[in-house]
VEXDO-570593 format. One record per residue (C-alpha): y, z, x; residue number from 1. Coordinates in nm, 2 decimals. Layout:
// residues N
+--------+--------+--------+-----+
:     yy :     zz :     xx : num :
+--------+--------+--------+-----+
:      Y :      Z :      X : NUM :
...
+--------+--------+--------+-----+
***
This chain:
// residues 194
+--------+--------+--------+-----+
:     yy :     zz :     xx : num :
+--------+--------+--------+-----+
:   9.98 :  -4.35 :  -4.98 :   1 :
:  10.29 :  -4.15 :  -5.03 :   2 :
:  10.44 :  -4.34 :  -5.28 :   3 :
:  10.67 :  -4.26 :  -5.64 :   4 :
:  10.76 :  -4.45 :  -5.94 :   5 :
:  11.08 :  -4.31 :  -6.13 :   6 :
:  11.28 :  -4.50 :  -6.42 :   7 :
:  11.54 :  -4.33 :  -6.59 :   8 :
:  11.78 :  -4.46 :  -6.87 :   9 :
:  12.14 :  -4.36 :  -7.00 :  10 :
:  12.36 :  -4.50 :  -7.21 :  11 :
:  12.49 :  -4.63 :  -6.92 :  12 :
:  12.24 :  -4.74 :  -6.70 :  13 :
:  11.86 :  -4.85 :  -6.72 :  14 :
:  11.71 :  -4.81 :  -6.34 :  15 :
:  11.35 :  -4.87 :  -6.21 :  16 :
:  11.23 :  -4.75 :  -5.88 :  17 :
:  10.92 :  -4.79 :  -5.72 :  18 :
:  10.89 :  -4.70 :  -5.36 :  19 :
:  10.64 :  -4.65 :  -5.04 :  20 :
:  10.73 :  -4.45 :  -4.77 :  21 :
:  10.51 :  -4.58 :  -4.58 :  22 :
:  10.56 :  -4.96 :  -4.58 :  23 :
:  10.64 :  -5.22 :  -4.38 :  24 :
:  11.04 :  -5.27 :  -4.53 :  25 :
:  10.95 :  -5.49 :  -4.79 :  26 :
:  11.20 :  -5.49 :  -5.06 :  27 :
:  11.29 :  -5.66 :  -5.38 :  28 :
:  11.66 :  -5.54 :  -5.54 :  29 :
:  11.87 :  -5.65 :  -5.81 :  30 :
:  12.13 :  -5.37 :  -5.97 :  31 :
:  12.36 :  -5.66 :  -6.08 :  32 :
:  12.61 :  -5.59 :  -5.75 :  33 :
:  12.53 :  -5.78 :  -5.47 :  34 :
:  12.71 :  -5.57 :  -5.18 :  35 :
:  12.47 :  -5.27 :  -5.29 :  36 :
:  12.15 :  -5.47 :  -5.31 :  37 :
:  12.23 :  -5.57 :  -4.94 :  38 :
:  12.28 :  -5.26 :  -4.82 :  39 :
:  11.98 :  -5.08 :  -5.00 :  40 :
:  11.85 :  -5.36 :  -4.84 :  41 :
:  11.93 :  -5.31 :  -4.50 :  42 :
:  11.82 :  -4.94 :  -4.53 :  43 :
:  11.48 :  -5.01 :  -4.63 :  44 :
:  11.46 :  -5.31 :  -4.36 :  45 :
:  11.54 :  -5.01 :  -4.13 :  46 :
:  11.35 :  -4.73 :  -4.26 :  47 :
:  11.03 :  -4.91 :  -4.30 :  48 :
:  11.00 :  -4.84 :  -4.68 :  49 :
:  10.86 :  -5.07 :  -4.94 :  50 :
:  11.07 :  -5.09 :  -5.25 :  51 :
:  11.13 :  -5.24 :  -5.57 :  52 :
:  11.48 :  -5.15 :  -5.80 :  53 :
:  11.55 :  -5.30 :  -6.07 :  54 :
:  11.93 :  -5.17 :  -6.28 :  55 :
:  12.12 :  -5.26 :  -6.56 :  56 :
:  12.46 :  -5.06 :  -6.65 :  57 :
:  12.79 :  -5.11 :  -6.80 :  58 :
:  12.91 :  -5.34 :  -6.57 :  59 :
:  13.19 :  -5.43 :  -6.76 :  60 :
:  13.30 :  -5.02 :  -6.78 :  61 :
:  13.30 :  -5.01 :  -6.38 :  62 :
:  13.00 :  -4.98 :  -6.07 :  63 :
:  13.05 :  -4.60 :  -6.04 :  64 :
:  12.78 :  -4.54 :  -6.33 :  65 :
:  12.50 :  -4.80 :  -6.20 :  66 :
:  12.60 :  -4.71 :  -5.80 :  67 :
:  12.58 :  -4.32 :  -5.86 :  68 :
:  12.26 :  -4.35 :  -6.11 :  69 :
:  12.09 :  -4.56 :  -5.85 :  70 :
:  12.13 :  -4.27 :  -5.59 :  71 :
:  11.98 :  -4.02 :  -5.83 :  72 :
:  11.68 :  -4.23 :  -5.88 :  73 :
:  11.62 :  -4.25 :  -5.55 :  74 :
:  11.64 :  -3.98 :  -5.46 :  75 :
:  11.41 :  -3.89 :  -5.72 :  76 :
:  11.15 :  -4.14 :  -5.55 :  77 :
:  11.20 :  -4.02 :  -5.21 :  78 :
:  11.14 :  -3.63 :  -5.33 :  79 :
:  10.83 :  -3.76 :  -5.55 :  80 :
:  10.65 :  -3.96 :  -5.29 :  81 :
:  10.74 :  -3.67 :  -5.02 :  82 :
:  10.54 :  -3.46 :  -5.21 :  83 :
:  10.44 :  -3.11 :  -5.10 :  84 :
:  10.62 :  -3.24 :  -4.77 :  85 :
:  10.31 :  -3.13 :  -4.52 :  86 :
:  10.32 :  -3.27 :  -4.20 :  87 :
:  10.68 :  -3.43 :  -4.21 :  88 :
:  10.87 :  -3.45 :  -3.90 :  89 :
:  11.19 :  -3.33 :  -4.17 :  90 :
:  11.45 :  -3.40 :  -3.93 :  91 :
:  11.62 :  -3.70 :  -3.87 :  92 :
:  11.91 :  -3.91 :  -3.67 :  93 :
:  12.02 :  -4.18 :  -3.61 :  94 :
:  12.37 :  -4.36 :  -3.47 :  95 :
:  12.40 :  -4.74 :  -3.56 :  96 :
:  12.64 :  -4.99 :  -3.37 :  97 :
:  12.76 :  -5.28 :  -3.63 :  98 :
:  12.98 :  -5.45 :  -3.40 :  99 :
:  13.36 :  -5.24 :  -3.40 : 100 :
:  13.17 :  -4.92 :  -3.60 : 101 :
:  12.99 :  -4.69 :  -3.55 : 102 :
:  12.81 :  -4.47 :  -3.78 : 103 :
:  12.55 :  -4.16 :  -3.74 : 104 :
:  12.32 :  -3.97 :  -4.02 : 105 :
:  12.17 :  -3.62 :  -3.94 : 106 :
:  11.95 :  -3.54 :  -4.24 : 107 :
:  11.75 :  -3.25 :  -4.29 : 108 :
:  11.45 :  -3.30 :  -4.59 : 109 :
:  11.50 :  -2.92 :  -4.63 : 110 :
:  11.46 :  -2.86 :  -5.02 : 111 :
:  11.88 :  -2.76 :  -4.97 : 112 :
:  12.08 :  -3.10 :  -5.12 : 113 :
:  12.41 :  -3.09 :  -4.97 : 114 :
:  12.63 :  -3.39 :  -4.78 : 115 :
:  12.87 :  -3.40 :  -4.54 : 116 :
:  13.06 :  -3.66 :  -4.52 : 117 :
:  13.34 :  -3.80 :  -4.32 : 118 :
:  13.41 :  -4.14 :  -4.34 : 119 :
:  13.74 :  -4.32 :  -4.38 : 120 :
:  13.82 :  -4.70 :  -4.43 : 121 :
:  14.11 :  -4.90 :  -4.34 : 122 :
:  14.37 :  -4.97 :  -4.62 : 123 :
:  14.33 :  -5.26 :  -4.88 : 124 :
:  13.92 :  -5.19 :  -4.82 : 125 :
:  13.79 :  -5.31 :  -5.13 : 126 :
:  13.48 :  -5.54 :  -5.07 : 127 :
:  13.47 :  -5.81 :  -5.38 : 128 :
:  13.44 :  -5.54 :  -5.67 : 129 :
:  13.31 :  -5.30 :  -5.48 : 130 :
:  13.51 :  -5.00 :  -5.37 : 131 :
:  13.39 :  -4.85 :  -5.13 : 132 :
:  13.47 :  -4.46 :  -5.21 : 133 :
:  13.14 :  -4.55 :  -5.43 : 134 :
:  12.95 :  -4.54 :  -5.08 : 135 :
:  13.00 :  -4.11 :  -5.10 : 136 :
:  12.93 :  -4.13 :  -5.46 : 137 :
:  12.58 :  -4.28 :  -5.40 : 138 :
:  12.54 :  -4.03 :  -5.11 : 139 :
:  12.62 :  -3.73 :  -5.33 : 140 :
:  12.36 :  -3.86 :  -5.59 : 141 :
:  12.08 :  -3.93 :  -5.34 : 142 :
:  12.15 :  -3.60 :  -5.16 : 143 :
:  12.13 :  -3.41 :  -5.46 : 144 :
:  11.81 :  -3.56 :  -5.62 : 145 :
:  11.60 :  -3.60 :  -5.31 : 146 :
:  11.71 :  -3.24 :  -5.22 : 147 :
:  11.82 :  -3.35 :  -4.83 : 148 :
:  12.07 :  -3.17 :  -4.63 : 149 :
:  12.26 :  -3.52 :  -4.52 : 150 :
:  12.56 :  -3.57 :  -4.30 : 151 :
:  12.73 :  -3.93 :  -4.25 : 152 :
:  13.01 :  -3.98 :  -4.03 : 153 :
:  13.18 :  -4.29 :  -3.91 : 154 :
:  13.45 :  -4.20 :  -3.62 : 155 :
:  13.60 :  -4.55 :  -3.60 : 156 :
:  13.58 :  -4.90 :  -3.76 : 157 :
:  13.83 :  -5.16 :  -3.82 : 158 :
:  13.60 :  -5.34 :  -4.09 : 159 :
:  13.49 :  -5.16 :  -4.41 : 160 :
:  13.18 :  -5.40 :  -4.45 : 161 :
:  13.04 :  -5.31 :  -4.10 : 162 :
:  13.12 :  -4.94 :  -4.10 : 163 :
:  12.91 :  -4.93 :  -4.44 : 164 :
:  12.63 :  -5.11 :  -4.34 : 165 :
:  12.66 :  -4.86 :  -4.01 : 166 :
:  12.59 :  -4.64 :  -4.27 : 167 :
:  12.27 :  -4.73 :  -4.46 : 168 :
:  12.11 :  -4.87 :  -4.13 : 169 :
:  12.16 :  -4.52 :  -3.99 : 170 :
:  12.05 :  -4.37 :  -4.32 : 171 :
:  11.70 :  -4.58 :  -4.27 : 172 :
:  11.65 :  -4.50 :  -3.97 : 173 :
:  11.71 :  -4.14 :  -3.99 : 174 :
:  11.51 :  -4.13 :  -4.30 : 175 :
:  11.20 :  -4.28 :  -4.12 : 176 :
:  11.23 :  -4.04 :  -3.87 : 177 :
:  11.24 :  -3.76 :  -4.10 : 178 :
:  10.96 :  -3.87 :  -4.35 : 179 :
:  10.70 :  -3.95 :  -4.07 : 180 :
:  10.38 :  -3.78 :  -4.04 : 181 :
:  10.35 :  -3.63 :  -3.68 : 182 :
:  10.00 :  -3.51 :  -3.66 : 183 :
:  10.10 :  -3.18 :  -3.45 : 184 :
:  10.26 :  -3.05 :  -3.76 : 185 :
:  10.01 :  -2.80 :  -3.93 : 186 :
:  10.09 :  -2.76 :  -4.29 : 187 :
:  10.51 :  -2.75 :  -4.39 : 188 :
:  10.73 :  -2.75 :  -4.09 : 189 :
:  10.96 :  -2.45 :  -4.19 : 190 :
:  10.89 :  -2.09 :  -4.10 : 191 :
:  10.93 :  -1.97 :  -4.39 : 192 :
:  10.60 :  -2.18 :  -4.48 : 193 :
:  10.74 :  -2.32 :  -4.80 : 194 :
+--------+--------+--------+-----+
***
């Protein structure tokens, strides 16, 4: 079972990640904001993963610490249970309808981090508490610690809501694509055999 189990604590945030890549999109999530446990939830609904997060952080302060901390961790997760990465598919896409938006994530589990990202939301965008330039800012984190070449666009949407949870349905998806074991693949798919 390709699977990881990463905790890491600041004095800012407490986070606990367990995670199967090869699940059935079970998932239990609580970081204390409930517009990111839906969405985390929706990506492992759609990328078939089995996880569990549990994060505390300075709340009070502001989300950017426990939404940006809760990318690195996973990220963390996905690069642990990847492993020495033999037999992946590594590439992945995937372009999600959520009613008015659209969104599409191209990801590459490469060993490069580095996101592209071009996304814009309507004025007055802010979801409850949750402001949504945090959605890059998670992004950036999980790109970065899972060491995947990700791109994330959204060419049109009228509601921020939908064009995010474009977003992390795509991201699922894509993931699962990428992280699947296709049994034609001998060894690491890369030429350079690494």
């Amino acid at each position: 079972m390709r699977s990881a189990k990463v905790d890491r604590k600041t004095n800012e945030t407490d986070i606990k990640v367990t995670l199967n890549l090869d699940g059935e999109g079970k998932y239990t999530i609580d970081t204390s904001i409930p517009f990111l446990d839906h969405m985390l939830s929706l990506m492992c609904k759609h990328g078939l993963f089995d996880m569990k997060i549990k994060a505390k952080g300075d709340l009070e302060v502001d989300y950017h610490h426990t939404v940006e901390d809760t990318g690195i961790v996973l990220g963390k997760a996905f690069k642990q249970a990847l492993g020495n990465m033999k037999g992946i598919s590594r590439y992945g896409q995937a372009s999600v309808p959520m009613d008015e938006a659209l969104a599409s994530v191209s990801l590459d589990i490469s060993g490069r981090p580095y996101l592209v990202y071009k996304v814009e939301f309507p004025k007055r965008s802010k979801i409850k508490n949750f402001d949504p330039d945090l959605v890059e800012d998670f992004l950036q984190a999980f790109a970065s610690n899972s060491s995947i070449t990700l791109h994330v666009a959204s060419p049109y949407g009228r509601n921020t809501h939908h064009i995010i949870e474009a977003i992390f349905k795509a991201l699922g998806r894509a993931l699962r694509q990428a992280v699947a074991i296709d049994p034609r693949v001998k060894g690491v798919p890369s030429t350079k055999s690494v």
